[in-house]
C-alpha positions in Angstrom: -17.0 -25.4 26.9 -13.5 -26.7 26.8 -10.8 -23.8 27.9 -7.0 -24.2 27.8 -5.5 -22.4 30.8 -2.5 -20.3 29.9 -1.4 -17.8 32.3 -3.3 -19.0 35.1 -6.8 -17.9 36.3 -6.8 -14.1 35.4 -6.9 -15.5 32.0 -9.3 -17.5 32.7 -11.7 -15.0 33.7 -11.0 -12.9 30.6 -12.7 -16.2 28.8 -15.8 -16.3 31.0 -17.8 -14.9 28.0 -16.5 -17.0 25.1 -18.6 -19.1 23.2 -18.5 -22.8 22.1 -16.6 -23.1 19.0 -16.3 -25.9 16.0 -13.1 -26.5 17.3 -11.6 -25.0 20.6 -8.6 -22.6 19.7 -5.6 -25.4 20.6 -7.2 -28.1 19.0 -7.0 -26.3 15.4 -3.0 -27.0 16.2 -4.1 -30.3 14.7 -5.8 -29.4 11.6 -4.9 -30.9 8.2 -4.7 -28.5 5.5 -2.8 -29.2 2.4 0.7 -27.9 1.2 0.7 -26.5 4.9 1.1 -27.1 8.5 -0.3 -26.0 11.6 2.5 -24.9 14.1 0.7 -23.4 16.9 -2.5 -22.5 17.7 -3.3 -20.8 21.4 -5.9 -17.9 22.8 -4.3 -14.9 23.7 -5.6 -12.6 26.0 -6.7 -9.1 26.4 -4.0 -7.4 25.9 -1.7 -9.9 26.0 0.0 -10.1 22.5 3.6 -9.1 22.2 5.1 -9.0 18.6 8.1 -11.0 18.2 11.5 -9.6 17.7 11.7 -9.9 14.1 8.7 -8.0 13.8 10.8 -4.9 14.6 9.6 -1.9 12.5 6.6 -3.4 11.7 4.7 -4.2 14.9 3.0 -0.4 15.1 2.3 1.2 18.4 2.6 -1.4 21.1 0.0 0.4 22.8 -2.2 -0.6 20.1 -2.1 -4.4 21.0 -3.2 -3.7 24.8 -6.4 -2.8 23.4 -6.8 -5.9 21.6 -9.1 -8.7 22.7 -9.2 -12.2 23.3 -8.2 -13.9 20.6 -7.4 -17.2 18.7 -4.2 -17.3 17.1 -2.7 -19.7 14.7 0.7 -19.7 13.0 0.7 -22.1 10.0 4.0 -22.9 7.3 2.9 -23.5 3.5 4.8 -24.9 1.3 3.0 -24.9 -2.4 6.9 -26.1 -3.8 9.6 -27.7 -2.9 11.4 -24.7 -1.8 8.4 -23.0 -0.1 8.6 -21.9 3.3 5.7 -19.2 3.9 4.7 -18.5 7.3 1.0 -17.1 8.0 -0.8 -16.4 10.9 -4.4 -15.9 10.8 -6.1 -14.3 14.1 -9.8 -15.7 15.3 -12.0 -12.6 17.9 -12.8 -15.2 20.6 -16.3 -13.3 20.4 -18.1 -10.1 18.7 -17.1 -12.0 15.4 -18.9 -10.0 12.3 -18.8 -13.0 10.4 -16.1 -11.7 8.3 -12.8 -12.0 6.9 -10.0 -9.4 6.1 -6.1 -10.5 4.9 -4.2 -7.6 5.1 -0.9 -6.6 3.0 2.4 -6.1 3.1 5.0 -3.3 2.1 8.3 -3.2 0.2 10.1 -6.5 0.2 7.1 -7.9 2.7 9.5 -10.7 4.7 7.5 -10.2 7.9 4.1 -10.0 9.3 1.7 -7.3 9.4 1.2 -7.0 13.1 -0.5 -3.7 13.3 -2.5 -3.8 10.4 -3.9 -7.7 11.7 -5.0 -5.8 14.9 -6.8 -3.4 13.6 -8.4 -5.8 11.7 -9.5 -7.8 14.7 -10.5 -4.8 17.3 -13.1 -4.6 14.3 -14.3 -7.8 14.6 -12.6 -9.4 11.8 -11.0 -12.9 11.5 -7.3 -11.9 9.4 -4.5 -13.0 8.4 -1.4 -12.2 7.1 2.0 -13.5 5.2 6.0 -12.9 5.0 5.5 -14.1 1.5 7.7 -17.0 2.0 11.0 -15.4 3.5 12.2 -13.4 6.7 13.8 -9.9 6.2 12.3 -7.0 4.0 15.1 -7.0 1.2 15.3 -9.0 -2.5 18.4 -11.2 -1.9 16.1 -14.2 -1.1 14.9 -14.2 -4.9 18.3 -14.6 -6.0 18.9 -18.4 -7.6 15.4 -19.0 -6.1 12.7 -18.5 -8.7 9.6 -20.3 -6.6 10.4 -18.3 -3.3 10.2 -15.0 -6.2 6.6 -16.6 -7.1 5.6 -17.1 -4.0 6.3 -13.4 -2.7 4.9 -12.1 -5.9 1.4 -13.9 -5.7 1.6 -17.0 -4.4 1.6 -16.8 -1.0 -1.3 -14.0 -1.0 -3.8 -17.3 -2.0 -2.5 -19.8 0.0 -3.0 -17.5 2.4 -6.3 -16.9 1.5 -7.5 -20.3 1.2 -5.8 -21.7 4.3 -6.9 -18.6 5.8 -10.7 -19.6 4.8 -10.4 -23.2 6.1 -9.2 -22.0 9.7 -12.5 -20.1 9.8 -14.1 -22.6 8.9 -12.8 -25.3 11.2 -12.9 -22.6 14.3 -16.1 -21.2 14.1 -17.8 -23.9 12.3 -19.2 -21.5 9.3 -17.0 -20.1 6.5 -16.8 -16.5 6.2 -19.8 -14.9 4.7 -17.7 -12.2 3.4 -13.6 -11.5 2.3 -11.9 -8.5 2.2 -8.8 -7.5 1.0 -7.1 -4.7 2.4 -3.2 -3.0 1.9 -1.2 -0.3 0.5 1.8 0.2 -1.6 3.0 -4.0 -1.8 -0.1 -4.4 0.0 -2.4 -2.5 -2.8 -0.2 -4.4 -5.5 -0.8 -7.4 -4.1 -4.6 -6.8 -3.7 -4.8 -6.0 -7.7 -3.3 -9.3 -8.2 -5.5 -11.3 -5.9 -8.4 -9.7 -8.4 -6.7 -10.5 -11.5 -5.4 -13.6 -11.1 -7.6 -15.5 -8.5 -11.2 -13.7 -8.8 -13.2 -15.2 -6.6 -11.0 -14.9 -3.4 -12.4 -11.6 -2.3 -16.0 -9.7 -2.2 -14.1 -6.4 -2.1 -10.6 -4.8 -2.5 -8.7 -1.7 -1.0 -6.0 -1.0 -3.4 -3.8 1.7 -2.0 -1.2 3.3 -3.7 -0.2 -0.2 -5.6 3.4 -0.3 -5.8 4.2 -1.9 -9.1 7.4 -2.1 -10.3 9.4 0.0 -12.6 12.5 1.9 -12.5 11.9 4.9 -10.8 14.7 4.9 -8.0 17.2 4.6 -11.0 16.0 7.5 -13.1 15.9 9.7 -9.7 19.4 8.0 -9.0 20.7 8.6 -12.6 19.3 12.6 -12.0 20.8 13.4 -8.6 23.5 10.9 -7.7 25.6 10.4 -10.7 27.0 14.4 -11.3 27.4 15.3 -8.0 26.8 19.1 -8.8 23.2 17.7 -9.7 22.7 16.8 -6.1 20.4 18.7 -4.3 20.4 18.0 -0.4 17.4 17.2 1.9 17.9 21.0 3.3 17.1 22.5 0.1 13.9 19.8 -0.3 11.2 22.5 1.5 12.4 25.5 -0.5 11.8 23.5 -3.7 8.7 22.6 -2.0 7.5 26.0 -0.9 8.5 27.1 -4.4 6.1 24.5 -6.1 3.4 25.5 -3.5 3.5 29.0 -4.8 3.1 28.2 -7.6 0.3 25.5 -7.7 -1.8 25.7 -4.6 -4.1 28.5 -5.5 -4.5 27.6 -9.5 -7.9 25.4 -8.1 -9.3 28.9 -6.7 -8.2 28.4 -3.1 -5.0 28.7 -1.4 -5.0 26.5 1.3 -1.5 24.8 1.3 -2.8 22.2 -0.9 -1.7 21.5 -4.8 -5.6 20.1 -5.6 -4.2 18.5 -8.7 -0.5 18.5 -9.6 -1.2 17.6 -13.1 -2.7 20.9 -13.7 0.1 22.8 -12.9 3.3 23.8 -14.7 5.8 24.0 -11.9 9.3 25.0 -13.0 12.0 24.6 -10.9 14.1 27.5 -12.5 12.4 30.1 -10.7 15.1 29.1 -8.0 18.0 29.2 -9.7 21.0 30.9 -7.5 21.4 34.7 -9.0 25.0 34.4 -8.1 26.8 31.3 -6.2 25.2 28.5 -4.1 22.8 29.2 -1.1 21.0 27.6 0.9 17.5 28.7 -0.6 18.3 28.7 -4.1 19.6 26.0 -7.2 22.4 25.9 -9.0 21.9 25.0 -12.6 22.6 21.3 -12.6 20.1 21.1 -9.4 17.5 22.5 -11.4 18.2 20.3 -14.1 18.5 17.3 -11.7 14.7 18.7 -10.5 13.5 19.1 -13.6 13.9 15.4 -14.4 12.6 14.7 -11.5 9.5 16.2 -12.4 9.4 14.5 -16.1 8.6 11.2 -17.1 11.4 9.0 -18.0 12.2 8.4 -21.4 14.0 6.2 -23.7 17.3 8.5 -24.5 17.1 7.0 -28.2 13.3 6.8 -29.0 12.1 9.3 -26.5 9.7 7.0 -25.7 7.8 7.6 -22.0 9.0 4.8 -20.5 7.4 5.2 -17.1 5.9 7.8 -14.8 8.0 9.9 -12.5 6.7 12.9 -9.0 4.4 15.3 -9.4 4.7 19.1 -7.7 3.6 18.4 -4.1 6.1 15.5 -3.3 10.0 17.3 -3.0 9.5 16.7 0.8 10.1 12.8 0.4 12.5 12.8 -2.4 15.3 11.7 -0.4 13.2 8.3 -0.5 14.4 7.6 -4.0 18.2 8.4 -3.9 19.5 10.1 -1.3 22.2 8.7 -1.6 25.4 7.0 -2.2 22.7 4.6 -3.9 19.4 4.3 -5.2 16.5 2.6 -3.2 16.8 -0.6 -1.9 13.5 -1.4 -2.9 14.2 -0.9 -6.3 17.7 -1.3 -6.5 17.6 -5.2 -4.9 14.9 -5.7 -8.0 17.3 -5.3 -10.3 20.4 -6.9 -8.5 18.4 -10.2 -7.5 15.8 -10.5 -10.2 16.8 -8.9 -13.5 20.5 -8.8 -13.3 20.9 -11.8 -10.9 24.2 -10.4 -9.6 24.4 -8.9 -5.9 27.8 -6.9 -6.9 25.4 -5.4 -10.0 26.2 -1.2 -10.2 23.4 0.9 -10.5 25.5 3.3 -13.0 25.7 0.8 -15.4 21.8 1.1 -16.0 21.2 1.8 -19.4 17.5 3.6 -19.8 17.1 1.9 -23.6 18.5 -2.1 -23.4 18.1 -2.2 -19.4 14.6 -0.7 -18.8 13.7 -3.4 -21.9 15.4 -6.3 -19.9 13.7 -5.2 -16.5 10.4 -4.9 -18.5 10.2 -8.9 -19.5 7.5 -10.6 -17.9 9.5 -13.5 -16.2 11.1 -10.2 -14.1 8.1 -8.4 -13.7 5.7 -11.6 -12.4 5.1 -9.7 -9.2 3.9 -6.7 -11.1 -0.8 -6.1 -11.2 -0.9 -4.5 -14.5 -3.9 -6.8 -16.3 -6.5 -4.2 -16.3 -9.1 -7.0 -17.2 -11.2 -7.3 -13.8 -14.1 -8.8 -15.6 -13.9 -11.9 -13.6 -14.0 -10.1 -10.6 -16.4 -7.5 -11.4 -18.7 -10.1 -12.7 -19.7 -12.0 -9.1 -19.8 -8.5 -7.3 -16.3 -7.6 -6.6 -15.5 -4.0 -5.4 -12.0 -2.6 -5.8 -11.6 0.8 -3.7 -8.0 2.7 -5.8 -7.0 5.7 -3.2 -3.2 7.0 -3.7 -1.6 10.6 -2.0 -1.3 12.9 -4.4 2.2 13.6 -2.5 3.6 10.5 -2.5 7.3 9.9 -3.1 7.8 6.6 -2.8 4.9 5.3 -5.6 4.1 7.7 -8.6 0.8 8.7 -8.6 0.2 8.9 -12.3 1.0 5.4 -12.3 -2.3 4.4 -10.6 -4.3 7.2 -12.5 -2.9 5.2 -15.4 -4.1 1.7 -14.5 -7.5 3.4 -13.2 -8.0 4.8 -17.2 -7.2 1.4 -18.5 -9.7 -0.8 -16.5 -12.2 1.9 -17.0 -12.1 1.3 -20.8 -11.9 -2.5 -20.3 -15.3 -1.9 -18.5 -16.8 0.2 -21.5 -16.5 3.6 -20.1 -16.8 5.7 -16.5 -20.9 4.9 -16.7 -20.6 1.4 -16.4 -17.4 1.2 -14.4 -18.0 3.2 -11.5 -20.3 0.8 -10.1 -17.3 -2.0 -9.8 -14.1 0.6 -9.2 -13.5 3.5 -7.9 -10.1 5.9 -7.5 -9.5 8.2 -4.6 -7.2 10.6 -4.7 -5.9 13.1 -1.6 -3.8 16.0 -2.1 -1.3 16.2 0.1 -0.9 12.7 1.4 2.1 11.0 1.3 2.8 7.4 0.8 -0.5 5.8 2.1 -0.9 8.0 5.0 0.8 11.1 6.6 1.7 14.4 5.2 0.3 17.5 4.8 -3.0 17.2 4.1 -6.1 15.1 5.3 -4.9 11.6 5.0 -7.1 9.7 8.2 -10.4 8.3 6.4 -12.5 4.8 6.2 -11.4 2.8 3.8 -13.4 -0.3 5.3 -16.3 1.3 6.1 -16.5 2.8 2.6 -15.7 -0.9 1.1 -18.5 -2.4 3.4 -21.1 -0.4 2.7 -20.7 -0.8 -1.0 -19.6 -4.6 -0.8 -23.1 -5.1 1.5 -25.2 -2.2 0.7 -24.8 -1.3 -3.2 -24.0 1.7 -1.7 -20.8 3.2 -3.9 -18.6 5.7 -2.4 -19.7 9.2 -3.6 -17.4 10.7 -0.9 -15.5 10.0 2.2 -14.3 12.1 4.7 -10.5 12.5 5.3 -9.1 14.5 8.3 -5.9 15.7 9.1 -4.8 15.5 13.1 -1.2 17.9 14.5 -1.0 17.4 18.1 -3.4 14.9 18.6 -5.8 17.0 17.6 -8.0 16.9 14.3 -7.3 20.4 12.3 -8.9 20.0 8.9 -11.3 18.2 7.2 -12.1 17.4 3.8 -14.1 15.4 1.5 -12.0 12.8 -0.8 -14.0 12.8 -4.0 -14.3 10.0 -7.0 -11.8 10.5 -9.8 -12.0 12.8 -11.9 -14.0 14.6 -9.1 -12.2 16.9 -6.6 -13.7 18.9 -3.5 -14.3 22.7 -4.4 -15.1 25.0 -1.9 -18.6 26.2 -1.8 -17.6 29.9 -1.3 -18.3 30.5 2.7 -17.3 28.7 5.9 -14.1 27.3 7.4 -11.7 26.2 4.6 -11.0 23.4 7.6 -14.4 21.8 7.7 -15.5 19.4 4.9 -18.7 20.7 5.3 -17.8 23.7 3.1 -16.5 21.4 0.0 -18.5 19.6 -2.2 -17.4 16.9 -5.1 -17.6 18.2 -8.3 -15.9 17.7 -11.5 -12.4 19.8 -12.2 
């Protein structure tokens, strides 16, 4: 066996147990792949990746890499245009290889690679790889005047990726993967959706978290809170509203437990806090109820009345701050319309208009990033799983939105009976945007996806737990949609044991 010495003879021990390979890890710094090339290619040891710089924000624990083991890692450059410039890595377990192969997403603007989630990928024996999506930084100015680089982030580089990905294996281990995986959340789930819709036969199986499609959310929260500035209602006023909604949703499902179980059967109204006299701290005044109540309400075409898209559910005032806290809308959002349906960085957010603009932002050459085709036929047809799970509490993505697309492929596939053995929706109350918050929000996504992808054995439930203080203080079944997890009567409200799936 042919090893490259880097880092001198303690490295060199840490190899004692790798195997031959196809092609030893440096010498894939040569391989010819098309559109693409190879610009280094080295074994890392145990332990011994260190995220770059850039990375900053995105790398995860650092802790979390000195677990890591040896592994191959190759950085390649695609460039499917002329103005291309997508940089990939994909990471090779020097041994304890499953045979399998996981790309992982990104979130917001992407404009970096995803560090941690790569490393979780490979402590599990997976081969991974991940993309910028063809430029550095996690804002939109890169799209402006530069429609391929707005392709490539929007789909593009996910199946380079993908492909290039694929031949690395191939070349490094001397067998192709025998499974693919797709795995991310919010960019990351929309991006997954659009790897199934538009290029079937790249992956066996698909987490979806969470997808965050575009729309004009931060501007409608904006336009509620940020253009009267009586409407404003300031982050310390976020947990009354919060405890207020709690109140009066969390025990409608038969159980108060801290936990709305469904937001959407519910009737929150905000007024209940309106200020008896003057401003305090644990009241509204009448324009911040207002400014809630919108909030709380789908937006709508001011001369149709039209819904126009979805807007928060009770359950997510903690995060709302996300959306517009202020001066100005999120970046996220607000850089979508500057750089891709305006075209003018100096563009003012007050301007928006919700009848002509939200028309103009809708057109598909504006919207190409967006994973809205709920055709998944193609996908379906060779095997393909797609796991939906989204937070009930999240502020950042609209959770109706996904409950939307679910209902929509469902009737593509001829009804709940015949779907549910391709796709599946998960939703956890509580969660925030693809992890965190209040309630359980730890659970198995691959392991769920495996076993169906490998087993035919579709996820009926998985377990989601909830850790303060390092320690794990509740758990609780995550159930199919329109499932949810009632209690059984008797036991620990904290122990999933005492919950079973069944329907609302």
């Amino acid at each position: 066996m042919r090893i490259r010495i880097i880092g001198g003879l303690g490295l060199l021990a840490s190899l004692s147990s790798v195997p031959a390979f196809a092609a030893p890890c440096d010498q894939l710094a040569a391989l010819a792949l098309k559109g693409a090339t190879v610009t280094s290619a080295r074994i890392v040891p145990a332990g011994g990746f260190v995220p770059p710089e850039s990375a900053a924000g995105n790398g995860g624990n650092q802790n979390a890499f000195k677990s890591l083991p040896v592994f191959c890692r190759v950085s390649a450059t695609l460039k499917p245009s002329s103005d291309s410039d997508i940089k990939v890595e994909v990471w090779l377990p020097a041994s304890g290889w499953n045979g399998k192969f996981q790309a992982v997403g990104n979130g917001g603007w992407a404009g970096v690679i995803s560090y941690s989630a790569m490393a979780e990928a490979v402590r599990a024996g997976y081969a991974t790889a991940s993309t910028d999506t063809g430029h550095v930084g996690g804002g939109g100015a890169f799209a402006l005047e530069h429609p391929e680089k707005l392709i490539d982030f929007s789909w593009r580089s996910e199946h380079e990726m993908t492909v290039k990905a694929k031949q690395v294996i191939q070349n490094f281990y001397g067998t192709a993967p025998r499974l693919s995986y797709w795995n991310g959340c919010s960019t990351g789930g929309r991006q997954g959706l659009k790897e199934a819709q538009m290029f079937p036969d790249d992956y066996d199986g698909i987490i979806a978290g969470a997808p965050a499609n575009r729309t004009a959310i931060s501007l409608w929260i904006a336009d509620a809170v940020l253009k009267d500035p009586a409407s404003y209602i300031p982050p310390s006023k976020y947990p009354v509203v919060h405890q207020a909604a709690l109140a009066a949703c969390d025990a409608r499902d038969g159980l108060k437990d801290g936990l709305i179980d469904d937001p959407t059967r519910c009737s929150f109204d905000p007024g209940v806090l309106l200020c008896k006299a003057e401003d305090g701290p644990s009241c509204l005044t009448a324009p911040q109820v207002e400014a809630a109540k919108r909030i709380y309400s789908p937006a709508r075409n001011p001369r149709s009345g039209k819904e126009l898209f979805s807007s928060f559910v009770p359950g997510t005032e903690l995060g709302w701050g996300i959306q517009a806290l202020g001066p100005e809308p999120s970046a996220n959002i607000y850089d979508q319309y500057k750089y891709v349906v305006f075209k003018d960085p100096n563009w003012d957010w007050k301007t928006f208009n919700f009848d002509s603009d939200v028309e103009r932002g809708n057109r598909p050459e504006n919207l190409i990033m967006n994973a809205t085709d709920p055709d998944m036929k193609a996908f379906f047809s060779h095997g393909g799983k797609l796991l939906l799970y989204h937070g009930w509490s999240d502020p950042n993505v609209p959770t109706l939105n996904t409950i939307k697309y679910y209902t929509t492929v469902v009737e593509v596939m001829g009804g709940p009976a015949k779907a549910s053995s391709s796709v599946r929706l998960f939703l956890e109350p509580g969660m925030g945007h693809c992890g965190g918050g209040e309630g359980p929000n730890v659970f198995d996504k691959v392991g769920a996806l495996e076993q169906w992808v490998e087993h035919r054995k579709p996820p009926d439930t998985m377990i989601a737990s909830h850790v303060k203080d390092g320690k794990v203080d509740r758990t609780r079944p995550l159930c199919p949609y329109p499932q949810v997890a009632k209690y059984k009567g008797t036991g620990s409200i904290d122990d999933a044991a005492n919950f079973a799936c069944a329907a609302p």
